[in-house]
DOTOR-627750 format. One line per field, with one value per residue (C-alpha): residue number from 1; residue in one letter; x, y, z. Coordinates in pm, 1 decimal. Layout:
! DOTOR-627750
pos = c(NUM ...) $
code = c(a ...) $
px = c(X ...) $
py = c(Y ...) $
pz = c(Z ...) $
This chain:
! DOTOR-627750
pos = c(1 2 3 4 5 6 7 8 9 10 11 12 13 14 15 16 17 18 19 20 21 22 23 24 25 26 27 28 29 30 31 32 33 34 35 36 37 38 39 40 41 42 43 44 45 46 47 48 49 50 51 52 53 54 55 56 57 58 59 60 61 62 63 64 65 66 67 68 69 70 71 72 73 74 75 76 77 78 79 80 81 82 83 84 85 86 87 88 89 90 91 92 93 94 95 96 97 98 99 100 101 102 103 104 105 106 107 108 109 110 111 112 113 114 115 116 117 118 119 120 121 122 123 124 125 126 127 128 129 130 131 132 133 134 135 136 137 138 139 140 141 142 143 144 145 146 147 148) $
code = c(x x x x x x x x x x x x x x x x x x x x x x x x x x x x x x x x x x x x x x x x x x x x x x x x x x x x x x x x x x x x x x x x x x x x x x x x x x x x x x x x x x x x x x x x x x x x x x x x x x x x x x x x x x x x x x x x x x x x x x x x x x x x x x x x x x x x x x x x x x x x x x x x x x x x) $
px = c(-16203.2 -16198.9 -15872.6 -16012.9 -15856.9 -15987.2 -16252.0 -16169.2 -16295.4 -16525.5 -16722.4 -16757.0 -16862.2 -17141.0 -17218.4 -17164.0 -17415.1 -17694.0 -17805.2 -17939.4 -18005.3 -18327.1 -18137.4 -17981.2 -18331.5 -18435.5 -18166.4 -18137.7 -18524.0 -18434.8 -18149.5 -18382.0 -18682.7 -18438.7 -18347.0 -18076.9 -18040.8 -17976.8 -17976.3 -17694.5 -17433.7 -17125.7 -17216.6 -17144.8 -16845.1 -16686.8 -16735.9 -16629.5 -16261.1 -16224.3 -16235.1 -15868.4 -15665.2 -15690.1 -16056.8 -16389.3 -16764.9 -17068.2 -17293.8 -17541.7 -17272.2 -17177.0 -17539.4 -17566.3 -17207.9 -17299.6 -17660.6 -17889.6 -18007.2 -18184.0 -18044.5 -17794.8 -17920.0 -17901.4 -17525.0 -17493.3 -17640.9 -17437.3 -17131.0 -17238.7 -17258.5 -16985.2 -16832.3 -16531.4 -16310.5 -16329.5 -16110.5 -16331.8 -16205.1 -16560.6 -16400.3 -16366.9 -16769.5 -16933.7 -17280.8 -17407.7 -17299.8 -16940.0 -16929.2 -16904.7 -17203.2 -17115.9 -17221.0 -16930.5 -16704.6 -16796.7 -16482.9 -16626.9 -16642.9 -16281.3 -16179.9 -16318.1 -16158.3 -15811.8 -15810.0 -15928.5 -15635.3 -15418.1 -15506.1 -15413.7 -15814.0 -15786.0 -16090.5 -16194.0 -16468.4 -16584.4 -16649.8 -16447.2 -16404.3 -16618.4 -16456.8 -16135.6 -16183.1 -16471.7 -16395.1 -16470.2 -16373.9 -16381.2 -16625.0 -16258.4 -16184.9 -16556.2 -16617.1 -16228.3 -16242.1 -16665.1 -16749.1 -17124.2) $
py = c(5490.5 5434.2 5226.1 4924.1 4912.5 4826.4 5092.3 5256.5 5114.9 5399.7 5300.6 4963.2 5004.5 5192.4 4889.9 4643.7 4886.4 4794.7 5193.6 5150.8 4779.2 4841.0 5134.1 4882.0 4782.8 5146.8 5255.0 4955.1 4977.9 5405.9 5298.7 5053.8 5344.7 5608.2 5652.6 5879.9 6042.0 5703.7 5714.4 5471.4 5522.4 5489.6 5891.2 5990.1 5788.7 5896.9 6292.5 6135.2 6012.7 6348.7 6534.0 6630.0 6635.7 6908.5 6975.9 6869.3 6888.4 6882.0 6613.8 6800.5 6944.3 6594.7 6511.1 6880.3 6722.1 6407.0 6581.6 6481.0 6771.2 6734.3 6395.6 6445.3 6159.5 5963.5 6064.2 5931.9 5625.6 5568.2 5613.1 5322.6 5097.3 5134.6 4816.0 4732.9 4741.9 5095.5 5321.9 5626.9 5942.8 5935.8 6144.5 6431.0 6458.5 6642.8 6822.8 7110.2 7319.3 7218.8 6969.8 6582.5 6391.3 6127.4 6154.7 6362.8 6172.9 5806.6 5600.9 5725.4 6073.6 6063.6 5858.6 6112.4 6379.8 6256.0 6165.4 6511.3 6643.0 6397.1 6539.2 6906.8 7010.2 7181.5 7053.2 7204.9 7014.5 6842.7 7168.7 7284.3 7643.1 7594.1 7901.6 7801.7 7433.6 7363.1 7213.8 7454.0 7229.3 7392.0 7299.8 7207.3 6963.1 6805.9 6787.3 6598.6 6380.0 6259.4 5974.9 6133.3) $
pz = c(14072.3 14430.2 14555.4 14769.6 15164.3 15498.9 15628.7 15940.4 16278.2 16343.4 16032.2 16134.8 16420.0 16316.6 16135.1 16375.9 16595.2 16325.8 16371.4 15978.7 15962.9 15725.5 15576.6 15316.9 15206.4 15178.7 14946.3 14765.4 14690.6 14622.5 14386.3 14198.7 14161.6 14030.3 13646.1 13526.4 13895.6 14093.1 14446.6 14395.7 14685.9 14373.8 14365.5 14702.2 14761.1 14469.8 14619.7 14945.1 14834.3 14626.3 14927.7 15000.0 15336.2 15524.6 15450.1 15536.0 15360.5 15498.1 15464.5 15231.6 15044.4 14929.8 14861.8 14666.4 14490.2 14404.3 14216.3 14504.0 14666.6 14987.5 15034.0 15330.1 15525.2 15215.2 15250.0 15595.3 15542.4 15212.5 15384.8 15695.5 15433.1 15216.9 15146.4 15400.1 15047.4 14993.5 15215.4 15234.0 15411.6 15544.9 15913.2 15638.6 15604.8 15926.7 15944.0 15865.5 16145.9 16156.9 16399.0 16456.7 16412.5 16692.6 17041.6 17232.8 17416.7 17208.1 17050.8 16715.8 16803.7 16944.1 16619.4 16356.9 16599.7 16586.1 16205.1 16140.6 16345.6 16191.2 15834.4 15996.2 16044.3 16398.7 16603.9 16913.1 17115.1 16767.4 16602.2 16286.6 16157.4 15830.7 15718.8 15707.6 15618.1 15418.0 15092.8 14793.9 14488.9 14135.8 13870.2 13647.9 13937.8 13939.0 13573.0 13510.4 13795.7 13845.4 13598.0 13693.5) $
C-alpha cells in the first residue's frame, strides 16, 4: 500500500494551476465506465511508488505497467490529482523521449530536476539517458508487489 505524506510542491502547484480542472470529471466518469480494467488512478500510483531511486519511467511505460496501454495522458493526469496524502515519487515519471515534461526553466521543471539529481539520476538540460536509467522491473517484482 502506498504510505500517506505531503505531496511535493511541484505537484501542487500543478493543481493549484487548475491545468486539468475538468480532468477530475473525465476520469472519474472513465473509472465509473470501466469493468475489470478500471481507469481507476489506484493502478498507476501504485506503479508510481514502485519505481525505485535512481531510476525513472516513462509516462506510457507506467500506463503499459499499470495494464492501460495507450493511456499515458491518463498517467499524467492521474498523477495531478493524487490526493495530497500520498507521497508519490511522481519527479521519477518523464516522457517518452527522456526528458522533463515542464516548461524549461519553470519552478516545476527546476523541482523535478533537482529531485532527480537528488535520487542520483544525472540530468542535463531536463533530458535523462534512458539507457542508463530507465526502470526495467522484473515480472517476479510486478507479480509480488501489484495487488492488480
Amino acid at each position: 500500500m502506498i504510505a500517506p505524506d505531503a505531496l511535493p510542491a511541484a505537484h501542487k502547484r500543478s493543481k493549484a494551476q487548475g491545468r486539468l480542472a475538468h480532468g477530475a470529471d473525465k476520469i472519474d466518469s472513465e473509472a465509473e465506465s470501466e469493468s475489470n480494467k478500471s481507469l481507476s488512478p489506484q493502478r498507476i500510483w501504485q506503479i508510481v511508488t514502485l519505481i525505485p531511486a535512481g531510476k525513472v519511467l516513462s509516462y506510457g511505460k507506467v500506463a503499459d505497467l499499470a495494464g492501460l496501454p495507450g493511456r499515458a495522458r491518463y498517467v499524467s493526469r492521474a498523477l495531478k490529482l493524487a490526493p495530497d496524502s500520498l507521497n508519490l515519487p511522481w519527479h521519477r515519471v518523464i516522457n517518452s523521449q527522456g526528458k522533463i515534461s515542464f516548461a524549461v526553466n519553470t519552478p516545476a521543471f527546476r523541482e523535478q530536476q533537482e529531485l532527480l539529481r537528488l535520487d542520483g539520476v544525472q540530468v542535463n538540460q531536463g533530458k535523462i539517458a534512458l539507457s542508463e536509467y530507465e526502470w526495467q522491473p522484473c515480472l517476479a517484482t510486478l507479480m509480488l508487489q501489484l495487488s492488480f
